[in-house]
N, CA, C and O atoms as a printed pandas DataFrame, in Angstrom:
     atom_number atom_name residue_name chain_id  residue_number  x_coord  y_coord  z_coord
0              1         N          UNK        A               1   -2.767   -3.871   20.259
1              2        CA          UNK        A               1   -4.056   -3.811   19.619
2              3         C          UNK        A               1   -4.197   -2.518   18.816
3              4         O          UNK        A               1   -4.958   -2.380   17.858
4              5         N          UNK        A               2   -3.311   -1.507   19.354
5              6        CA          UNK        A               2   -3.795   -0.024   18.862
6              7         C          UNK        A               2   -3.045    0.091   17.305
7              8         O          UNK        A               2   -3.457    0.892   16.466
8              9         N          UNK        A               3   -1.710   -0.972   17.019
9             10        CA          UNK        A               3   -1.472   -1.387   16.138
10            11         C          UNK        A               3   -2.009   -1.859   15.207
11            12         O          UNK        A               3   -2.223   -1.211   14.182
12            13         N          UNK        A               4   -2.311   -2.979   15.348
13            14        CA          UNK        A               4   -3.505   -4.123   14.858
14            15         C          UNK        A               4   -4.491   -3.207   14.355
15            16         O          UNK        A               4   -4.546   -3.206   13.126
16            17         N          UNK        A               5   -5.178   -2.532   14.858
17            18        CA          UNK        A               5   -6.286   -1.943   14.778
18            19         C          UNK        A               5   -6.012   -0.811   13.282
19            20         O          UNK        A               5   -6.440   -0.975   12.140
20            21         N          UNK        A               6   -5.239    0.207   13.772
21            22        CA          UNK        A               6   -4.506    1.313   13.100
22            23         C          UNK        A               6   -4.210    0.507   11.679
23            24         O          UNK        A               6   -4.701    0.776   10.582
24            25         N          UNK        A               7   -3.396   -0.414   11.957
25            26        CA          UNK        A               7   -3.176   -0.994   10.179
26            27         C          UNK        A               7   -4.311   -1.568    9.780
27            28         O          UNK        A               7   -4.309   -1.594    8.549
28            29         N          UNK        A               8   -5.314   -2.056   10.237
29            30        CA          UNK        A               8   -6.833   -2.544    9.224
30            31         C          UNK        A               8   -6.940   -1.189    9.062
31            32         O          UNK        A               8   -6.652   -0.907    7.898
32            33         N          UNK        A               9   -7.226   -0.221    9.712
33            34        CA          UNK        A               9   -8.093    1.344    9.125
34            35         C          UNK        A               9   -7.610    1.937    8.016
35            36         O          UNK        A               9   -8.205    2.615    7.178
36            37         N          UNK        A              10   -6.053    1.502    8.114
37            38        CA          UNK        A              10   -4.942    2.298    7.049
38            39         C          UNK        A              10   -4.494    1.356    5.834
39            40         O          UNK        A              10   -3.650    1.685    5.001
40            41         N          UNK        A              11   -5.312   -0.092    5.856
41            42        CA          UNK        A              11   -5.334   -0.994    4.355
42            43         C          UNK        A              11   -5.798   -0.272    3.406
43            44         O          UNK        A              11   -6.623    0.636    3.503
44            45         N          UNK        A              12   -5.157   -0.751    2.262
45            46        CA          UNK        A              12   -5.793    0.041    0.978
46            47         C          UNK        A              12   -6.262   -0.925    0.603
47            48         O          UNK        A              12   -7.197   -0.515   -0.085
48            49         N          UNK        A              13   -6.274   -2.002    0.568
49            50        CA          UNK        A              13   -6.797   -3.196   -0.553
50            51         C          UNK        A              13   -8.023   -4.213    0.565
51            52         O          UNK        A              13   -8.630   -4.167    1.635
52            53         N          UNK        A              14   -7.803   -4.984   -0.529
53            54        CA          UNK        A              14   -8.959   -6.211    0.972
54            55         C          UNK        A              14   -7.529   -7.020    1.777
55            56         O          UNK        A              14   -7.320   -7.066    2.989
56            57         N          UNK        A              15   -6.787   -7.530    0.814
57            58        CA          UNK        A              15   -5.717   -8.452    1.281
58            59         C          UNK        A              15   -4.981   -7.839    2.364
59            60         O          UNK        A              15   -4.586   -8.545    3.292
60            61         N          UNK        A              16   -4.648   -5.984    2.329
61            62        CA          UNK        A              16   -4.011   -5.968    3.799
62            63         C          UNK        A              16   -4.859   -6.103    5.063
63            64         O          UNK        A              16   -4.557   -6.481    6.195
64            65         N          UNK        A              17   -6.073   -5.656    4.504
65            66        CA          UNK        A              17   -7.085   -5.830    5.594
66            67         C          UNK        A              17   -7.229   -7.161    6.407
67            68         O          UNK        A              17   -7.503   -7.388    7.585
68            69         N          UNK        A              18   -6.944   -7.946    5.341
69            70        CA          UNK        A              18   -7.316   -9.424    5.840
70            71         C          UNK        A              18   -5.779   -9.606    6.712
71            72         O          UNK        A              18   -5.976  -10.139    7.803
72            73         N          UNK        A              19   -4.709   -9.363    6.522
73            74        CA          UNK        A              19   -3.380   -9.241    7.165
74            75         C          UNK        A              19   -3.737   -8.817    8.506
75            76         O          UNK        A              19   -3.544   -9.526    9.494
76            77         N          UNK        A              20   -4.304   -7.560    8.544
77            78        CA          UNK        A              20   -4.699   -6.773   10.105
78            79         C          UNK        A              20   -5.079   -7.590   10.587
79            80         O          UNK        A              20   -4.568   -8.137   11.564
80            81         N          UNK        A              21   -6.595   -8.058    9.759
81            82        CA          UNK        A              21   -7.569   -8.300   11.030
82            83         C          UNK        A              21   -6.815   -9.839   11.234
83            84         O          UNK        A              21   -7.648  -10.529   11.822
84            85         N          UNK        A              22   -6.228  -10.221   11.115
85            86        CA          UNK        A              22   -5.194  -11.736   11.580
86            87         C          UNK        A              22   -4.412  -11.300   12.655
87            88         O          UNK        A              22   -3.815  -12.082   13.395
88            89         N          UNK        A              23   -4.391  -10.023   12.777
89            90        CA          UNK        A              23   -3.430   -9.556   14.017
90            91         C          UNK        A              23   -4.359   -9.415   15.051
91            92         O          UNK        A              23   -4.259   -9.833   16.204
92            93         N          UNK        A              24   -5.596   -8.566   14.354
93            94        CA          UNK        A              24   -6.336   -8.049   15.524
94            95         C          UNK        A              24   -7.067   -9.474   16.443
95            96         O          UNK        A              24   -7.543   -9.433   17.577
96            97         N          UNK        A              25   -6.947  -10.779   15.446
97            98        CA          UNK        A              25   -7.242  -11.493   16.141
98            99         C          UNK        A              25   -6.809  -12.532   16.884
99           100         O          UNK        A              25   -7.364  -13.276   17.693
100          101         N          UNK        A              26   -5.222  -12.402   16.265
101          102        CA          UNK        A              26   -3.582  -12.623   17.297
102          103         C          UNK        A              26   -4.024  -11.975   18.704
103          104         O          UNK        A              26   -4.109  -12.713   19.685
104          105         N          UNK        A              27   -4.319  -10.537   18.813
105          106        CA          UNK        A              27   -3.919   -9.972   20.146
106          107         C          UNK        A              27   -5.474  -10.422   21.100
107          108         O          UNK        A              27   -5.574  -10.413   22.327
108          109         N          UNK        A              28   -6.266  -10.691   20.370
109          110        CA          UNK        A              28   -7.618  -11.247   21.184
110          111         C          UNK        A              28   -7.240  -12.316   21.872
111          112         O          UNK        A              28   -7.522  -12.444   23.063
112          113         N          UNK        A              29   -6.405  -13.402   21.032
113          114        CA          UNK        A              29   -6.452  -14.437   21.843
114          115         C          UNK        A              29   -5.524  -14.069   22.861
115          116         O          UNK        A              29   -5.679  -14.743   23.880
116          117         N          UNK        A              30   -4.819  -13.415   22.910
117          118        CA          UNK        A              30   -3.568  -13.246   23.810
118          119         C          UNK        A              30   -4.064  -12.474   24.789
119          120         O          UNK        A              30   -3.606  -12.619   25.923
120          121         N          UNK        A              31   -4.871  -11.718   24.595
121          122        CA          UNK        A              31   -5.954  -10.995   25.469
122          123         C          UNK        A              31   -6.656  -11.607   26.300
123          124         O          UNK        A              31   -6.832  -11.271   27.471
124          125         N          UNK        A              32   -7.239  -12.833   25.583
125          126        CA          UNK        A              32   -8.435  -13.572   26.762
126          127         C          UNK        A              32   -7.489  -14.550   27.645
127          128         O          UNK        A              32   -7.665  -14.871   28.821
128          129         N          UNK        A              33   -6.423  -14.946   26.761
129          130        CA          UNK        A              33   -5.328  -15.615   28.023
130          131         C          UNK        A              33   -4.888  -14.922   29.153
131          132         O          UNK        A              33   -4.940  -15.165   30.359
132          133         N          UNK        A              34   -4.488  -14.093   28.550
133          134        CA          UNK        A              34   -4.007  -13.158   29.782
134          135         C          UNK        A              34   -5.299  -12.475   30.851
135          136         O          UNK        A              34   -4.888  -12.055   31.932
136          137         N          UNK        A              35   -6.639  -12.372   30.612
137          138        CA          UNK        A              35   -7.249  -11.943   31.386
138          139         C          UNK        A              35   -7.948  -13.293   32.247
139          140         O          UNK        A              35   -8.710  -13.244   33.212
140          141         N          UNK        A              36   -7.461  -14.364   31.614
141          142        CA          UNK        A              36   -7.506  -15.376   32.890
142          143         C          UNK        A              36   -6.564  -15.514   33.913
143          144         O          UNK        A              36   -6.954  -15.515   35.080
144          145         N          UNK        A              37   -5.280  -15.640   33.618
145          146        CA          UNK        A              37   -4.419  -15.590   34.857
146          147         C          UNK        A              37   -4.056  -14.538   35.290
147          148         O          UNK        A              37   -3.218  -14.792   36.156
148          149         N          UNK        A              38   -4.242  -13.106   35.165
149          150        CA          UNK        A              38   -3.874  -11.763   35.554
150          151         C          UNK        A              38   -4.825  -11.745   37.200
151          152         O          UNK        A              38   -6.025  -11.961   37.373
152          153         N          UNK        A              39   -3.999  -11.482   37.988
153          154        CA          UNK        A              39   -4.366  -11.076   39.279
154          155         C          UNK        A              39   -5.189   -9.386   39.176
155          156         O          UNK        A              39   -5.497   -8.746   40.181
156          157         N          UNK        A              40   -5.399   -8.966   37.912
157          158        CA          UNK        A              40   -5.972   -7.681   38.192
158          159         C          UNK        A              40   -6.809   -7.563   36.669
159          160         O          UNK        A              40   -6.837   -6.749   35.746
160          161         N          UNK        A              41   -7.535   -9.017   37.021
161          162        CA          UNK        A              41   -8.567   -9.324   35.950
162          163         C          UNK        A              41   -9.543   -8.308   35.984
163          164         O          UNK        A              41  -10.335   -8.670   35.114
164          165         N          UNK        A              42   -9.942   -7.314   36.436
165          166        CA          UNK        A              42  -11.346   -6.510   35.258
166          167         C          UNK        A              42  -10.911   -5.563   34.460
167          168         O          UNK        A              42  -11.763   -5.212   33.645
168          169         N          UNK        A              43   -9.563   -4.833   34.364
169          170        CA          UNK        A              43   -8.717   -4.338   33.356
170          171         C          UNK        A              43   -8.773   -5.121   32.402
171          172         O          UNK        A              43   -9.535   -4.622   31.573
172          173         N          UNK        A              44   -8.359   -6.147   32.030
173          174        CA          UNK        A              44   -7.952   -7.059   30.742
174          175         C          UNK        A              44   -9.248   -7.239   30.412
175          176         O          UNK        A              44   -9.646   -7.050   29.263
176          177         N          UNK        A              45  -10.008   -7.612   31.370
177          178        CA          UNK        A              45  -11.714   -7.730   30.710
178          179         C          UNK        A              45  -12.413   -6.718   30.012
179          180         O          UNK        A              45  -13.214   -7.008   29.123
180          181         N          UNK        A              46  -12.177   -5.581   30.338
181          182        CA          UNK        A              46  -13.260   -4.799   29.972
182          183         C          UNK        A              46  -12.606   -4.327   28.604
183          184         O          UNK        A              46  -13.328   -3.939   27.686
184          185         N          UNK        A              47  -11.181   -4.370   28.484
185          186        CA          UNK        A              47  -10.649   -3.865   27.200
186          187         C          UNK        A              47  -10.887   -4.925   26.510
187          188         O          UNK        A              47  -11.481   -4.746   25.446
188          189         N          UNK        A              48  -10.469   -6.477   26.931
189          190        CA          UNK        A              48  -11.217   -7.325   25.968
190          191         C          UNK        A              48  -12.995   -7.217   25.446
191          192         O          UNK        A              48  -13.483   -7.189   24.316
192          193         N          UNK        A              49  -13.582   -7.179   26.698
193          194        CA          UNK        A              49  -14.977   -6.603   25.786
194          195         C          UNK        A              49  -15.170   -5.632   24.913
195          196         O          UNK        A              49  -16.228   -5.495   24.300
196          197         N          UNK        A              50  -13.927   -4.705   24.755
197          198        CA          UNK        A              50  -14.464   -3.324   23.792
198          199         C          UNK        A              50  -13.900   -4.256   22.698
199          200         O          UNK        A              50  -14.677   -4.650   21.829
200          201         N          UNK        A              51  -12.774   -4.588   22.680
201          202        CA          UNK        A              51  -11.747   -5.218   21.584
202          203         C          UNK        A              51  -12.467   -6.554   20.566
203          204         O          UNK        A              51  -12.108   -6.882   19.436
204          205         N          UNK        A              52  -13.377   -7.044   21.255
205          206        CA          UNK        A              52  -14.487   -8.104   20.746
206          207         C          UNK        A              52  -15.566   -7.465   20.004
207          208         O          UNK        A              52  -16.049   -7.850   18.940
208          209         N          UNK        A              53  -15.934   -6.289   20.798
209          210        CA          UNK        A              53  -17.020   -5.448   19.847
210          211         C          UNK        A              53  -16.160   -4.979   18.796
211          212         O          UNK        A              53  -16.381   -5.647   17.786
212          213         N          UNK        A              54  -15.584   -4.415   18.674
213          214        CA          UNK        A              54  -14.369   -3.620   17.161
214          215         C          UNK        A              54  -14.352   -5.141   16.217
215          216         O          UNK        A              54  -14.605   -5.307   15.023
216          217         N          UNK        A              55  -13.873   -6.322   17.479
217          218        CA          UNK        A              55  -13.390   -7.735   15.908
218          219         C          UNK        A              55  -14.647   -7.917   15.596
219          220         O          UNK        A              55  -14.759   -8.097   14.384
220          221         N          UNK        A              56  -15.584   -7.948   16.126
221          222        CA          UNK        A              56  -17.164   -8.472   15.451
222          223         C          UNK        A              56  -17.541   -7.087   14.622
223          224         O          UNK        A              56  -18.717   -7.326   14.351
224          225         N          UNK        A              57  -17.323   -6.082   14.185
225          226        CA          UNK        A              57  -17.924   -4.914   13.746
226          227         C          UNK        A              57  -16.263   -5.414   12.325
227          228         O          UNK        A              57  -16.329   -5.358   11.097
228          229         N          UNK        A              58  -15.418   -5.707   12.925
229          230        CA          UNK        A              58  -14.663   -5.722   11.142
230          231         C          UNK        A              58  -14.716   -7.013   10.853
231          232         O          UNK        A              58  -14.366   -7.338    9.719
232          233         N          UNK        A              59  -15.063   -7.825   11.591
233          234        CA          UNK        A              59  -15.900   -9.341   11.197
234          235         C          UNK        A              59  -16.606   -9.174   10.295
235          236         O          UNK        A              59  -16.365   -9.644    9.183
236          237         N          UNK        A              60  -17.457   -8.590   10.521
237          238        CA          UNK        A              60  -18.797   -8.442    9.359
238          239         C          UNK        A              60  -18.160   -7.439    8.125
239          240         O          UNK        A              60  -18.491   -7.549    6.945
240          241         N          UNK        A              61  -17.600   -6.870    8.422
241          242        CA          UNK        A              61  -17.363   -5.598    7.197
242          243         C          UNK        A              61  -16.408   -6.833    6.408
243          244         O          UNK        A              61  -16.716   -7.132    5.254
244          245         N          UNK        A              62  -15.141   -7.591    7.141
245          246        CA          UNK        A              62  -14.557   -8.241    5.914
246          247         C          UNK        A              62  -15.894   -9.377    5.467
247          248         O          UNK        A              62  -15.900  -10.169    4.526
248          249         N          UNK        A              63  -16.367   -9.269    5.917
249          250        CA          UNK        A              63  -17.491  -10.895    5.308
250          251         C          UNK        A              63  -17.896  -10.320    4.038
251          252         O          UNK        A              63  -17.773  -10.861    2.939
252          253         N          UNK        A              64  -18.588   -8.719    4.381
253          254        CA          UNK        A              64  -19.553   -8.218    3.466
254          255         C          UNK        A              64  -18.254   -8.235    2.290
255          256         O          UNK        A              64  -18.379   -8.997    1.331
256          257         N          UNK        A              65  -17.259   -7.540    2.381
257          258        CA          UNK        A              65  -16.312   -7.506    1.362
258          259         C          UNK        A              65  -15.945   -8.740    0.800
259          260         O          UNK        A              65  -15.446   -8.716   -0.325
260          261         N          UNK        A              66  -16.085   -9.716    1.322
261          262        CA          UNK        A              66  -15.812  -10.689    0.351
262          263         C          UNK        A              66  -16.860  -11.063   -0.392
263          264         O          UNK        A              66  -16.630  -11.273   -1.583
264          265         N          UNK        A              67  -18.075  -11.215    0.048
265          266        CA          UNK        A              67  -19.257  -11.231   -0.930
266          267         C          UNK        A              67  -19.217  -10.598   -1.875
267          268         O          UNK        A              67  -19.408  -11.099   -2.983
268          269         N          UNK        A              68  -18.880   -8.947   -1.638
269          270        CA          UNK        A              68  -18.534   -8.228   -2.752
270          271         C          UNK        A              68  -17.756   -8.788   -3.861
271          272         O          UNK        A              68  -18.060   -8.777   -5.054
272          273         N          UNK        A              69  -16.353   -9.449   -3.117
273          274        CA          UNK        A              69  -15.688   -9.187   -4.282
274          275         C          UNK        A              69  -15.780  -10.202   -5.365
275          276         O          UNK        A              69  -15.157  -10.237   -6.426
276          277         N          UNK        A              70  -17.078  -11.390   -4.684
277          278        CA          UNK        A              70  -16.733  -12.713   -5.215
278          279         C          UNK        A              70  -18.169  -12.496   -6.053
279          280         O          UNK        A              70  -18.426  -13.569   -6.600
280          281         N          UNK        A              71  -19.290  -11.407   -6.379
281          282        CA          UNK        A              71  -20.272  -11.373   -6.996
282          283         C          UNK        A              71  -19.861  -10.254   -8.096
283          284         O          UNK        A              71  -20.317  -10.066   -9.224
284          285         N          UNK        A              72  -18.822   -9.563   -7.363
285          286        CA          UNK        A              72  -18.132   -9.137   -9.006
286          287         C          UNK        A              72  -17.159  -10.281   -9.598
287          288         O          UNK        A              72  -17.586  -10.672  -10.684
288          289         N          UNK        A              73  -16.300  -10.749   -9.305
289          290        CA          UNK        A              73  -15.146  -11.564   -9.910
290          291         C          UNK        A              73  -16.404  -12.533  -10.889
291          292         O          UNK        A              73  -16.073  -12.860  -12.029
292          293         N          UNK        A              74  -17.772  -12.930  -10.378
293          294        CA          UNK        A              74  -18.517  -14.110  -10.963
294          295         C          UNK        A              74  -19.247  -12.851  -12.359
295          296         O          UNK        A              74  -19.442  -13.403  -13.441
296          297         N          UNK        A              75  -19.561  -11.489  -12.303
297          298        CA          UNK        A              75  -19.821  -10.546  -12.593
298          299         C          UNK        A              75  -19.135  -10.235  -13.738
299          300         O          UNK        A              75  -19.691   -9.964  -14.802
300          301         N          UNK        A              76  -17.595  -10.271  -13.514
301          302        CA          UNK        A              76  -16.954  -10.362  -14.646
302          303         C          UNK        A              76  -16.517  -11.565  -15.687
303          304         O          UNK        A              76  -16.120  -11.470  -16.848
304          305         N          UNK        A              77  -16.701  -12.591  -14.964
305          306        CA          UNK        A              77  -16.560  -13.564  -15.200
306          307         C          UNK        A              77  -17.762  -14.013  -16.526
307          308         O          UNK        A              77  -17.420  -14.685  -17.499
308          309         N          UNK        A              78  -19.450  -13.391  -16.274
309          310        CA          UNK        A              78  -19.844  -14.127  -17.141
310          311         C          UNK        A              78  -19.757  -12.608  -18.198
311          312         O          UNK        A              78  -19.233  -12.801  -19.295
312          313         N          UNK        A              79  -20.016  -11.832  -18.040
313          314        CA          UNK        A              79  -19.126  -10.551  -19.060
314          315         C          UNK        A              79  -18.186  -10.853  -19.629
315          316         O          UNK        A              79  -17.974  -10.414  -20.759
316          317         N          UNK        A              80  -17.519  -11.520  -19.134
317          318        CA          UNK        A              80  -16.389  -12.045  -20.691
318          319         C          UNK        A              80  -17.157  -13.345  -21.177
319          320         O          UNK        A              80  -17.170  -13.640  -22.372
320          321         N          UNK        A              81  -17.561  -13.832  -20.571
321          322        CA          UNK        A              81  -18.372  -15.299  -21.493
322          323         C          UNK        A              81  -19.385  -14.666  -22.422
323          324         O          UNK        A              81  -19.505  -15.364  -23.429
324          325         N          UNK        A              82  -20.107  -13.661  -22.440
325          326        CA          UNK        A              82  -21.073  -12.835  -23.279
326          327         C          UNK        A              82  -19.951  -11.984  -24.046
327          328         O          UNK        A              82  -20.254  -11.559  -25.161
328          329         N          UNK        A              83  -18.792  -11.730  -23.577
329          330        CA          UNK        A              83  -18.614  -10.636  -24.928
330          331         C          UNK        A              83  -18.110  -11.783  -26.165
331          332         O          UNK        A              83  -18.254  -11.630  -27.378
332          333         N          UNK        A              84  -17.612  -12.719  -25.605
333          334        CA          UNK        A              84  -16.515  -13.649  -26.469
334          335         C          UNK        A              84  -18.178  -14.281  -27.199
335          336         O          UNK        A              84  -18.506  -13.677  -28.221
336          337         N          UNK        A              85  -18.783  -14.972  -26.909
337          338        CA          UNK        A              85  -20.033  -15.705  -27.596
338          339         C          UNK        A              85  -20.490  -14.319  -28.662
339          340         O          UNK        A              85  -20.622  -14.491  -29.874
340          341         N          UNK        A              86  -20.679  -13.087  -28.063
341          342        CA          UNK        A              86  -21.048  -12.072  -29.218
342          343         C          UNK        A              86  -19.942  -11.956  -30.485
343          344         O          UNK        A              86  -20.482  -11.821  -31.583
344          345         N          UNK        A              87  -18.547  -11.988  -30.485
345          346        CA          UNK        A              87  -17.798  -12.126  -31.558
346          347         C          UNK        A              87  -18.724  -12.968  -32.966
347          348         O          UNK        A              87  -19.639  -13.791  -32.942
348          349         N          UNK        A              88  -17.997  -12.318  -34.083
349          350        CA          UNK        A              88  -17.966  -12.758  -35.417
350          351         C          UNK        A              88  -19.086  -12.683  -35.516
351          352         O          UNK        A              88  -19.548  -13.554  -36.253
352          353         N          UNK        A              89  -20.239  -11.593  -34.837
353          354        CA          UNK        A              89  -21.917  -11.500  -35.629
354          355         C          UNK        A              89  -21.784  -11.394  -37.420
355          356         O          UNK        A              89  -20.734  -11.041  -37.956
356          357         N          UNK        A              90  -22.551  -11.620  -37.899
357          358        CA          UNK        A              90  -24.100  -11.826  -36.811
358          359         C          UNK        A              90  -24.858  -12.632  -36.461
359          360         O          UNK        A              90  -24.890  -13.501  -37.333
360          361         N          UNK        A              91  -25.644  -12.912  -35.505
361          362        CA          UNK        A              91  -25.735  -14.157  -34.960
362          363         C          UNK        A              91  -27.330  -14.325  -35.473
363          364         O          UNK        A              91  -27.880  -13.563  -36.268
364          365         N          UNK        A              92  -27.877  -15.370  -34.904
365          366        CA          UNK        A              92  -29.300  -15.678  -35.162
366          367         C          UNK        A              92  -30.190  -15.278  -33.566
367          368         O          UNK        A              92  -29.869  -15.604  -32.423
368          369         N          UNK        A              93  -31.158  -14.618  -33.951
369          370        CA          UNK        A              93  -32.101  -14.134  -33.052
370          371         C          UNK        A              93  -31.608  -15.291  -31.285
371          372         O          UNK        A              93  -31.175  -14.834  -30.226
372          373         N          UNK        A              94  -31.905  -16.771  -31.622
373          374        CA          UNK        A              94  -31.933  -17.342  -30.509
374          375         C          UNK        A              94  -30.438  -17.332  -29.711
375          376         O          UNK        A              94  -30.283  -17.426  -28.493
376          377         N          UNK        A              95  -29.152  -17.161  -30.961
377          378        CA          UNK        A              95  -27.864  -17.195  -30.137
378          379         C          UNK        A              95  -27.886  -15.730  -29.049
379          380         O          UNK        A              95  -27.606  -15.603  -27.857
380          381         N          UNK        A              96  -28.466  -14.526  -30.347
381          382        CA          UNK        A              96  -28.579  -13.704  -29.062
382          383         C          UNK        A              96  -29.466  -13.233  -28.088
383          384         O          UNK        A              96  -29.496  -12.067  -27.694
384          385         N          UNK        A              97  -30.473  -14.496  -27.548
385          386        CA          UNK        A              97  -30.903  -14.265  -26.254
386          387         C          UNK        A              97  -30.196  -14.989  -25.409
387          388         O          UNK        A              97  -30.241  -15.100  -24.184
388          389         N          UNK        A              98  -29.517  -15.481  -26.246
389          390        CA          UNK        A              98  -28.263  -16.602  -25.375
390          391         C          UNK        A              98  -27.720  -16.022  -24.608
391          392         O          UNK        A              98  -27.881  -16.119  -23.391
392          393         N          UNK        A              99  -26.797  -15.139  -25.317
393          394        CA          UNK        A              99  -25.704  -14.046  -24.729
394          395         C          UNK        A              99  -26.797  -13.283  -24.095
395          396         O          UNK        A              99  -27.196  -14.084  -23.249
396          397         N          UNK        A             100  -27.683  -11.988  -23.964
397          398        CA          UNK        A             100  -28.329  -11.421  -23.198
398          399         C          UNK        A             100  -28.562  -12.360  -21.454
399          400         O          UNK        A             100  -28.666  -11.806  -20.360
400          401         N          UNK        A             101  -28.583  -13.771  -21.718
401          402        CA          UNK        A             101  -29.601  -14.376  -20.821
402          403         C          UNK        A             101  -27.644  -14.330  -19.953
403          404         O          UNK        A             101  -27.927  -14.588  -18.783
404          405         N          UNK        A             102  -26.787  -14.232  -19.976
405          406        CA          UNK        A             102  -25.749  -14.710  -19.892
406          407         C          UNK        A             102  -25.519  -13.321  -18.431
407          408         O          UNK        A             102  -24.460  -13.252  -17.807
């Protein structure tokens, strides 16, 4: 986990992040298996409870990041549809509230 963990903190991009947290949530499941058949079940438990709080705390951080990245990508997306419609002015008053409205 201390792995898992260590490489989400040390991603540079979103995509390795998203790599980690696939690990961090490899070793969860392997975690809650094992703290069912372990004869010295409140060890495995209680590190699984911290280890659930950390995946739900980068749960949300990758969510928020993808919102991010998908209200810029749509962000840039209509920014090039407005710069290309502004080409070859000059236009007539209504084309450019077109592009503004864009």
């Amino acid at each position: 986990m201390k792995i898992a963990k260590q490489k989400y903190e040390q991603a540079n991009n979103f995509e390795e992040k998203q790599q980690a947290f696939a690990s961090v949530q490899t070793v969860l499941d392997a975690l809650t298996e094992i703290s069912t058949i372990t004869l010295a079940r409140n060890n495995p438990r209680i590190k699984l409870a911290a280890y659930r709080r950390y995946f739900t705390k980068v749960s949300r951080s990758v969510a928020v990041s993808l919102r991010t990245n998908n209200v810029i990508a749509s962000a840039r997306l209509f920014a090039m549809q407005a710069a290309q419609m502004s080409q070859k002015a000059p236009h007539s008053e209504q084309k450019w509230q077109q592009i503004v409205k864009m």
